[in-house]
MISESE-738370 format. One record per residue: residue in three letters; x, y, z of N, C-alpha, C, O in turn. Coordinates in steps of 0.2 Angstrom, whole numbers, plus 5000, padded with zeros to 4 digits. Layout:
N
+-----+--------+---------+------+---------+----------+-------+--------+---------+------+--------+---------+------+
! res ! n_east ! n_north ! n_up ! ca_east ! ca_north ! ca_up ! c_east ! c_north ! c_up ! o_east ! o_north ! o_up !
+-----+--------+---------+------+---------+----------+-------+--------+---------+------+--------+---------+------+
! ALA !      X !       Y !    Z !       X !        Y !     Z !      X !       Y !    Z !      X !       Y !    Z !
...
+-----+--------+---------+------+---------+----------+-------+--------+---------+------+--------+---------+------+
END
This chain:
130
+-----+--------+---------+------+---------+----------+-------+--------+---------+------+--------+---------+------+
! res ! n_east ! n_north ! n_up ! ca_east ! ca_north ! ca_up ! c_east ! c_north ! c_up ! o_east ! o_north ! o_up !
+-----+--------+---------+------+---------+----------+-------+--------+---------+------+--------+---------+------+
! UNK !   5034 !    4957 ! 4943 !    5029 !     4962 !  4944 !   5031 !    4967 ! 4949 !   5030 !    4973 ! 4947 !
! UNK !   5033 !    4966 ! 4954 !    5036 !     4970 !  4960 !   5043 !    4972 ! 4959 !   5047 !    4970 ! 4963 !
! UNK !   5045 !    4975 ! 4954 !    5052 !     4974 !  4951 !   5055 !    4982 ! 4952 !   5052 !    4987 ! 4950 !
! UNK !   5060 !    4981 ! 4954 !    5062 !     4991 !  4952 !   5062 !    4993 ! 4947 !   5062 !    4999 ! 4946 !
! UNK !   5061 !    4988 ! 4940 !    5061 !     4994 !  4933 !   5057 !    4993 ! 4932 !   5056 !    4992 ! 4926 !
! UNK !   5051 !    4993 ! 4936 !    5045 !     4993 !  4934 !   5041 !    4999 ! 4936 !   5040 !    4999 ! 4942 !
! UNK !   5039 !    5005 ! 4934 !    5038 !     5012 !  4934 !   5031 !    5014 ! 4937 !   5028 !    5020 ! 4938 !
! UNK !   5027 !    5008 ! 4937 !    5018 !     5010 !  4939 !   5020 !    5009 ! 4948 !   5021 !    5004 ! 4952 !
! UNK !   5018 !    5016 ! 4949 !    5017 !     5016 !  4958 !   5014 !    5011 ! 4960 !   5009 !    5007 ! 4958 !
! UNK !   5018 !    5011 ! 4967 !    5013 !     5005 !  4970 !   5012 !    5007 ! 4979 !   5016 !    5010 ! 4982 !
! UNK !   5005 !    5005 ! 4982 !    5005 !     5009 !  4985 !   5006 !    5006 ! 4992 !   5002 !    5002 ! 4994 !
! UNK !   5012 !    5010 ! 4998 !    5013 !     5009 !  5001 !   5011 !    5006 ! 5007 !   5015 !    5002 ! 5009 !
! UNK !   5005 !    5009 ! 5012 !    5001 !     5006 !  5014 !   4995 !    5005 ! 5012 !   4991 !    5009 ! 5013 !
! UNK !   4993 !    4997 ! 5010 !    4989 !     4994 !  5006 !   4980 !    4999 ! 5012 !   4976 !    5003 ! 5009 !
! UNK !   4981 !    4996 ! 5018 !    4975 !     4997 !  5022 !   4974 !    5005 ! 5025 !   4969 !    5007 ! 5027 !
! UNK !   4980 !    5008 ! 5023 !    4980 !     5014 !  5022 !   4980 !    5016 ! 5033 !   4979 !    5012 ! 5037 !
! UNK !   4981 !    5022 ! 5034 !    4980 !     5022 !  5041 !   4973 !    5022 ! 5044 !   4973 !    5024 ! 5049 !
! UNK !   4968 !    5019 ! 5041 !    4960 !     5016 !  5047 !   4963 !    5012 ! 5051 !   4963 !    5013 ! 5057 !
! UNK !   4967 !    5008 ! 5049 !    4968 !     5002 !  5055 !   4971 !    5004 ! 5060 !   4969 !    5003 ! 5066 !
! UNK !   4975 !    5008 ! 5059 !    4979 !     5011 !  5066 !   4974 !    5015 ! 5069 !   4975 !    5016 ! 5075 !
! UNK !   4970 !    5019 ! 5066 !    4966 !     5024 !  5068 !   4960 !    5021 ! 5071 !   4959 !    5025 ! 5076 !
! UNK !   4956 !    5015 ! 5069 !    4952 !     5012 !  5074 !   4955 !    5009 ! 5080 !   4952 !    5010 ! 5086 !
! UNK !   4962 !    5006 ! 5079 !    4966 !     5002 !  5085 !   4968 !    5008 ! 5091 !   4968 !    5006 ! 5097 !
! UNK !   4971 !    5015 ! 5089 !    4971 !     5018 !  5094 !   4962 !    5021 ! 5097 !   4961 !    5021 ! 5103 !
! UNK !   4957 !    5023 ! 5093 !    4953 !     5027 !  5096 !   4946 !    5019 ! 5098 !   4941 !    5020 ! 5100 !
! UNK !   4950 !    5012 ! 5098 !    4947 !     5006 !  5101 !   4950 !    5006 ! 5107 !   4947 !    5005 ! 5112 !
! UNK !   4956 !    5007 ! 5107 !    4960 !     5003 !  5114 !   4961 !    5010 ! 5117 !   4962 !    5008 ! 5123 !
! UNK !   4962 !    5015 ! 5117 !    4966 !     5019 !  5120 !   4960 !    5026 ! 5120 !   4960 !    5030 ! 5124 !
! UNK !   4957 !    5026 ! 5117 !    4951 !     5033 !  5117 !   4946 !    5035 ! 5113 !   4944 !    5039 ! 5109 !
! UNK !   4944 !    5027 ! 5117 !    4936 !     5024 !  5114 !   4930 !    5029 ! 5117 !   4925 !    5031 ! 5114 !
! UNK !   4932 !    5032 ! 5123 !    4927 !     5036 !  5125 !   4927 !    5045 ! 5124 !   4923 !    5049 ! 5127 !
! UNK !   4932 !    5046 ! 5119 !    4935 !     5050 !  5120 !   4928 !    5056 ! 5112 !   4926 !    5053 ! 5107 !
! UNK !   4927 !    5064 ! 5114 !    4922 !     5064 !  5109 !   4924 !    5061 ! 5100 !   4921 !    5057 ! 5096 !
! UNK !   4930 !    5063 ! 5098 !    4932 !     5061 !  5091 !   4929 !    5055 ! 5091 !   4925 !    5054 ! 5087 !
! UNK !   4931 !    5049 ! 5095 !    4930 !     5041 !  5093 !   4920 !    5041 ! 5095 !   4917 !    5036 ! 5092 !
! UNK !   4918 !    5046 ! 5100 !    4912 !     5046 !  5097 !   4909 !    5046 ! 5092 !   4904 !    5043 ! 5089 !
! UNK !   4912 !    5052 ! 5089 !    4909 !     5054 !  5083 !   4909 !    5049 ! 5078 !   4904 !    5045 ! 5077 !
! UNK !   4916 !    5048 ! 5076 !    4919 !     5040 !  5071 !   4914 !    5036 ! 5072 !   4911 !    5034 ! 5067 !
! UNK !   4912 !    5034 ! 5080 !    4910 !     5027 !  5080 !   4902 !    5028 ! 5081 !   4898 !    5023 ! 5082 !
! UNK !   4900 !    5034 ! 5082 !    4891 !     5035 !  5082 !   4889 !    5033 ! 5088 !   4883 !    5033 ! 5090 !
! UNK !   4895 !    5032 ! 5094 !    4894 !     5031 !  5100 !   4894 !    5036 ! 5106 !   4898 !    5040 ! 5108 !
! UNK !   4887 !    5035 ! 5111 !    4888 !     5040 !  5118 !   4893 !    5037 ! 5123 !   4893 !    5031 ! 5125 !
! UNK !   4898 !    5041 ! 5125 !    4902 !     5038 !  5132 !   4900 !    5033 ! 5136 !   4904 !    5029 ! 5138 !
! UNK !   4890 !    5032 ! 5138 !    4889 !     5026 !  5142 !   4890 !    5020 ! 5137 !   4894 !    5015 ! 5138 !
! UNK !   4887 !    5020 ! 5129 !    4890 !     5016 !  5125 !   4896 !    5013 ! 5124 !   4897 !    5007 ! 5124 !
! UNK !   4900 !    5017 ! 5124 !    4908 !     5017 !  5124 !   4909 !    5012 ! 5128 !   4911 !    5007 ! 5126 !
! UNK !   4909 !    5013 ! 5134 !    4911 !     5010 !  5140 !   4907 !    5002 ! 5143 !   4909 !    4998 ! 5147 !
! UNK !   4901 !    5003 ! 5139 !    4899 !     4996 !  5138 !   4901 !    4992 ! 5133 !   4899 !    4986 ! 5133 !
! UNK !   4905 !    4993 ! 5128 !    4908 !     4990 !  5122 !   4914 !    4989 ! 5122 !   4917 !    4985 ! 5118 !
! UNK !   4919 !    4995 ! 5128 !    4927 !     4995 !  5126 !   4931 !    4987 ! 5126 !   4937 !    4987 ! 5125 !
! UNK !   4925 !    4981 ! 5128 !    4931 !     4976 !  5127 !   4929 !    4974 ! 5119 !   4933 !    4973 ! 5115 !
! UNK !   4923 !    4974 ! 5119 !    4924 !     4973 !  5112 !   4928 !    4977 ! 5106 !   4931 !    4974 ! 5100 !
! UNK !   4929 !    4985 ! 5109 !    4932 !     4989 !  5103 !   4938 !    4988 ! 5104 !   4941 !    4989 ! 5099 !
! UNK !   4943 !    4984 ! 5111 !    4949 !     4983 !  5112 !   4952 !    4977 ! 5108 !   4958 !    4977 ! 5107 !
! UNK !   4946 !    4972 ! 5107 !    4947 !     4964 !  5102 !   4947 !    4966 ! 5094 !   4950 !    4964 ! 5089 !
! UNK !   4942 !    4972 ! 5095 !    4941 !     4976 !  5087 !   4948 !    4977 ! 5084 !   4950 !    4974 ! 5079 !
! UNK !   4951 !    4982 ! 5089 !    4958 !     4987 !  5086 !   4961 !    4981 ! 5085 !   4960 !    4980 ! 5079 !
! UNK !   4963 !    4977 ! 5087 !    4970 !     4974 !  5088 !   4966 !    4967 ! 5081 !   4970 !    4963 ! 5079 !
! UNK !   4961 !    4968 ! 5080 !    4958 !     4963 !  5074 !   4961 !    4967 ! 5069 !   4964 !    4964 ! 5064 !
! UNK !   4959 !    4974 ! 5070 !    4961 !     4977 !  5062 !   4968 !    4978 ! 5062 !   4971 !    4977 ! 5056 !
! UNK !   4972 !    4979 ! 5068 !    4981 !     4979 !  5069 !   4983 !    4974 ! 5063 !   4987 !    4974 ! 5059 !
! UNK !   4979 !    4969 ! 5064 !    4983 !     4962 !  5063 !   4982 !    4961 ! 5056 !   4987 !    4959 ! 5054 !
! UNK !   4975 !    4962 ! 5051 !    4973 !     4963 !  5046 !   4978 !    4969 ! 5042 !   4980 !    4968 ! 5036 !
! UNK !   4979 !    4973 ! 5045 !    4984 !     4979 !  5044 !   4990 !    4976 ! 5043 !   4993 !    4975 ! 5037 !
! UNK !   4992 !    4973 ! 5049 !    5001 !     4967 !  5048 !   5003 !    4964 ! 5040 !   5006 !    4965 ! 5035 !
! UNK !   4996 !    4960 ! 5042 !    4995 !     4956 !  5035 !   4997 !    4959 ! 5028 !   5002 !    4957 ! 5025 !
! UNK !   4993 !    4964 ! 5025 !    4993 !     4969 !  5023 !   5000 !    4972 ! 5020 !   5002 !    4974 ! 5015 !
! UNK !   5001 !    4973 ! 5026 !    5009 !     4977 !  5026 !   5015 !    4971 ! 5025 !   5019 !    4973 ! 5021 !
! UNK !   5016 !    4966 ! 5027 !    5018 !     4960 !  5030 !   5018 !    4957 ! 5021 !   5022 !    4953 ! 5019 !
! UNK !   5014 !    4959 ! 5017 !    5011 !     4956 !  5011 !   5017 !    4962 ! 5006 !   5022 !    4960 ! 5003 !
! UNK !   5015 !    4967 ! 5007 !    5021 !     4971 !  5003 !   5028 !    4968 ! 5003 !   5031 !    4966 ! 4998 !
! UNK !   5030 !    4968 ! 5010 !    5038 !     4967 !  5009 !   5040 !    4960 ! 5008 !   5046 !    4958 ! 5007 !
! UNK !   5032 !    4956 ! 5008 !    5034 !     4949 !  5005 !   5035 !    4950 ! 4998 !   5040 !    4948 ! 4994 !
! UNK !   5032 !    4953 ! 4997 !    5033 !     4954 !  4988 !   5036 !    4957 ! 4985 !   5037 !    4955 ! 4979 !
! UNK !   5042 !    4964 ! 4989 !    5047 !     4967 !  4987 !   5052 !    4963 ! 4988 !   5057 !    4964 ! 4985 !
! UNK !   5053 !    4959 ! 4992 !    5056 !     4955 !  4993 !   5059 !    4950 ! 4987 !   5064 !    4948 ! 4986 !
! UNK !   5053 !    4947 ! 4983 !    5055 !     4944 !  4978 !   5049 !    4938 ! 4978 !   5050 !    4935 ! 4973 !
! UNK !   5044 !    4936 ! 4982 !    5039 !     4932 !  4983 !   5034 !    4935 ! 4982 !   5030 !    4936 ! 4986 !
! UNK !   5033 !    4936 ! 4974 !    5028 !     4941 !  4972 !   5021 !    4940 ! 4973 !   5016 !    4944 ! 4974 !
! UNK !   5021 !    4932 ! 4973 !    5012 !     4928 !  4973 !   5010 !    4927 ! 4979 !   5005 !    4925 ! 4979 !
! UNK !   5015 !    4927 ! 4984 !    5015 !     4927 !  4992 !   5011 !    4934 ! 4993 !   5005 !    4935 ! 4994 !
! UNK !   5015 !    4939 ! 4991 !    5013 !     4946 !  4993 !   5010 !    4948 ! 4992 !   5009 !    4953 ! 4995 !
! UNK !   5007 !    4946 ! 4984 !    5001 !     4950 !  4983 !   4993 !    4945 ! 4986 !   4988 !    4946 ! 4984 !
! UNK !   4995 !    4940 ! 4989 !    4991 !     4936 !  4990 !   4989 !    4938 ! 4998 !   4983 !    4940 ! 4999 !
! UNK !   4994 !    4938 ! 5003 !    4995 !     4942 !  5009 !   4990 !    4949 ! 5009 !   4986 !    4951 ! 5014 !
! UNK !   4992 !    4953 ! 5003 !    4989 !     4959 !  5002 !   4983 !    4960 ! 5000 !   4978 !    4964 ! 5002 !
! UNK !   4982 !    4955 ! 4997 !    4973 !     4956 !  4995 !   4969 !    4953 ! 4999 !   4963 !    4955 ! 4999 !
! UNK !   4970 !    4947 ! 5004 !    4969 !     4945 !  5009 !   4968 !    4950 ! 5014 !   4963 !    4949 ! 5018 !
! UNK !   4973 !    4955 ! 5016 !    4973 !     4960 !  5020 !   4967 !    4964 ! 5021 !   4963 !    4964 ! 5025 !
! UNK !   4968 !    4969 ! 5012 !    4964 !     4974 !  5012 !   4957 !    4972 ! 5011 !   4953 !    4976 ! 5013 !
! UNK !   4956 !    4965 ! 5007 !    4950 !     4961 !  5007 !   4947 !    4962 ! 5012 !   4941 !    4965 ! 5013 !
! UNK !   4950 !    4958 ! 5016 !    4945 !     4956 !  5024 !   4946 !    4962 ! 5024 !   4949 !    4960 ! 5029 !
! UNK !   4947 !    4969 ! 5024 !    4946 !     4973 !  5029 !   4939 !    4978 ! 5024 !   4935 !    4982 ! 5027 !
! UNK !   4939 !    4976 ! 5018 !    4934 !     4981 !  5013 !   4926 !    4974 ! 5014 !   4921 !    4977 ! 5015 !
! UNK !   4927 !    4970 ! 5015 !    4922 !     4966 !  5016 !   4916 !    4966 ! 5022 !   4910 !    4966 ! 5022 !
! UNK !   4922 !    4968 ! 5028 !    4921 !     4970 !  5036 !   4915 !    4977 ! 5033 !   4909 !    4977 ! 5034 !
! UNK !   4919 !    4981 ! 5029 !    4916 !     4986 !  5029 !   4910 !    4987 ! 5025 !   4905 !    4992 ! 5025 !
! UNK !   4911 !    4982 ! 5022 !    4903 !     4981 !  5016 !   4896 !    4978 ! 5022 !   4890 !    4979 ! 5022 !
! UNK !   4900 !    4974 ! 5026 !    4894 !     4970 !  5029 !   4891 !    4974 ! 5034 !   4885 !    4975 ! 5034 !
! UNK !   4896 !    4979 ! 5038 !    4895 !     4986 !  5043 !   4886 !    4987 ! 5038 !   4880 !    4985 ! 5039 !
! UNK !   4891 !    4991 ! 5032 !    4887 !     4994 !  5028 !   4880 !    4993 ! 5025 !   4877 !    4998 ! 5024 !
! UNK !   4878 !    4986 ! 5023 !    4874 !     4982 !  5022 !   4870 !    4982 ! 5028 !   4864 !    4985 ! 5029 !
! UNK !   4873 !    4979 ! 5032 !    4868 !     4978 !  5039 !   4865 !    4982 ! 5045 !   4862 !    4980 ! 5050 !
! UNK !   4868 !    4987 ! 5043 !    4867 !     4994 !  5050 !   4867 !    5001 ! 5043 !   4872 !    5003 ! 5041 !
! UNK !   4861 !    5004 ! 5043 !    4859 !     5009 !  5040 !   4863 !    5015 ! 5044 !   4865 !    5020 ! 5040 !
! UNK !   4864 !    5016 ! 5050 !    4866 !     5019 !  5054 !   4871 !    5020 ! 5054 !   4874 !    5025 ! 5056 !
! UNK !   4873 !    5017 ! 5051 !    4884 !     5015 !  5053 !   4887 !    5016 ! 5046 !   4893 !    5014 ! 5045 !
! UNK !   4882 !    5019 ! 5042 !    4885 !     5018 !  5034 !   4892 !    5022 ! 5034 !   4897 !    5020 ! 5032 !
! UNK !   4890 !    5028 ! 5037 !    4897 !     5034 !  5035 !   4902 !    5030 ! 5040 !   4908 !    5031 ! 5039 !
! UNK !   4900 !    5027 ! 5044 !    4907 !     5024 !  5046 !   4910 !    5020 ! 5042 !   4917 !    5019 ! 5042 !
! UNK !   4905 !    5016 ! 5039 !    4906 !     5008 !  5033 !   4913 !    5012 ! 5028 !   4919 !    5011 ! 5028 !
! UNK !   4909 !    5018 ! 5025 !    4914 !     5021 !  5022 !   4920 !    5022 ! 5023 !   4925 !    5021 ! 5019 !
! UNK !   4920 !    5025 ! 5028 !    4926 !     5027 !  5030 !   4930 !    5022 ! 5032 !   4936 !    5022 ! 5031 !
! UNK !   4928 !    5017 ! 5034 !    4931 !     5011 !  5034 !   4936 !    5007 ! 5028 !   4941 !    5004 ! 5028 !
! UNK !   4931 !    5009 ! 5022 !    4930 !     5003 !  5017 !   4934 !    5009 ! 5013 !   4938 !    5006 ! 5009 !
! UNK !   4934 !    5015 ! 5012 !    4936 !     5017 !  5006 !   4945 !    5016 ! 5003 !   4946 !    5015 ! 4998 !
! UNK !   4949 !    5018 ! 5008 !    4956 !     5016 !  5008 !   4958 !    5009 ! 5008 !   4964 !    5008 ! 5006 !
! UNK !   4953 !    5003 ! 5009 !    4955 !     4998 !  5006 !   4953 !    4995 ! 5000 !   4956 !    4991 ! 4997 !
! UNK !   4948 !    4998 ! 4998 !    4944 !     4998 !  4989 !   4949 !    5003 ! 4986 !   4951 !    5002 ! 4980 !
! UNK !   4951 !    5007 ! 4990 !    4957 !     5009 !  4984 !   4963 !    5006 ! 4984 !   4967 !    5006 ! 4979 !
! UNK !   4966 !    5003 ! 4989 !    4971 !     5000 !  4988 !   4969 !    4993 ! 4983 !   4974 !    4990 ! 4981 !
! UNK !   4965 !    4991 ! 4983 !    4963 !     4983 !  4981 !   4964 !    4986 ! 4973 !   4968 !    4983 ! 4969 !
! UNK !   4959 !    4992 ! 4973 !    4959 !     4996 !  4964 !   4965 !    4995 ! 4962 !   4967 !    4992 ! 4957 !
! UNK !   4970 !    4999 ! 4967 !    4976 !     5001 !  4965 !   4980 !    4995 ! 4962 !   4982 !    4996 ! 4956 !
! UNK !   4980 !    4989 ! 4965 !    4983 !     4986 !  4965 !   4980 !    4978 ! 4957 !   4984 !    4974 ! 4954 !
! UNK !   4974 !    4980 ! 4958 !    4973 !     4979 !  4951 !   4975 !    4981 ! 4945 !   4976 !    4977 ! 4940 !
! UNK !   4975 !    4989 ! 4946 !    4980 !     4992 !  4940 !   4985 !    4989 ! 4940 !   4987 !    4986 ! 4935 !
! UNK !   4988 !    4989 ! 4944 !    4996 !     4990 !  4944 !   4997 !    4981 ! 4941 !   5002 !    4979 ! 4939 !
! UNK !   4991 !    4976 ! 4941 !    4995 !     4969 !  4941 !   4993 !    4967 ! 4931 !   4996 !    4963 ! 4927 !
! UNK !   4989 !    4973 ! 4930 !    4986 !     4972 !  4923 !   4991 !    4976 ! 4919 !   4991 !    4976 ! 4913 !
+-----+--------+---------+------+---------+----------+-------+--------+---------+------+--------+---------+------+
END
């Protein structure tokens, strides 16, 4: 399925850059206006939450790893490893975003932005196995 003569794109980062975009504006400029905006949060918020946002980032990092960690198992030649790895990845991470989503009315436009590069990656990747 993951073969070079096989001509349907596939796409390279499954989780797409949110995760690294949450893991720097969690660990590194949580309090900063951008990651206000992103995260619908005030600076005293920020700073009562930054260890949670710091356990956050490095949860999505690793979900991201998975993810990516899942591609080059796959190009590698462990095709049902990797696509296994990968939908586990982008899974948990469109899931996270549906529950956001579901459960905090306030948080939706974040839910989305969370949730859309891995619903397309999941999409993508559907085509590509049919």
């Amino acid at each position: 399925m993951w073969t070079h003569a096989h001509h349907r794109p596939r796409p390279r980062h499954p989780g797409g850059p949110a995760p690294r975009l949450h893991l720097r504006a969690g660990i590194v400029r949580l309090g900063s206006p951008a990651a206000q905006r992103t995260f619908g949060h005030t600076a005293q918020e920020a700073e009562r939450t930054r260890f949670m946002a710091f356990n956050q980032g490095f949860y999505n990092l690793f979900l991201a790893l998975l993810a990516v960690g899942g591609v080059a198992v796959g190009l590698a030649g462990a095709t049902t490893v990797g696509l296994t790895l990968v939908f586990a990845g982008v899974g948990s991470m469109l899931a996270a975003a549906l529950v956001v989503g579901i459960s905090s009315p306030p948080h939706r436009s974040a839910a989305l932005k969370q949730g859309a590069l891995p619903l397309l990656a999941l999409i993508a990747l559907t085509i590509h196995l049919l």
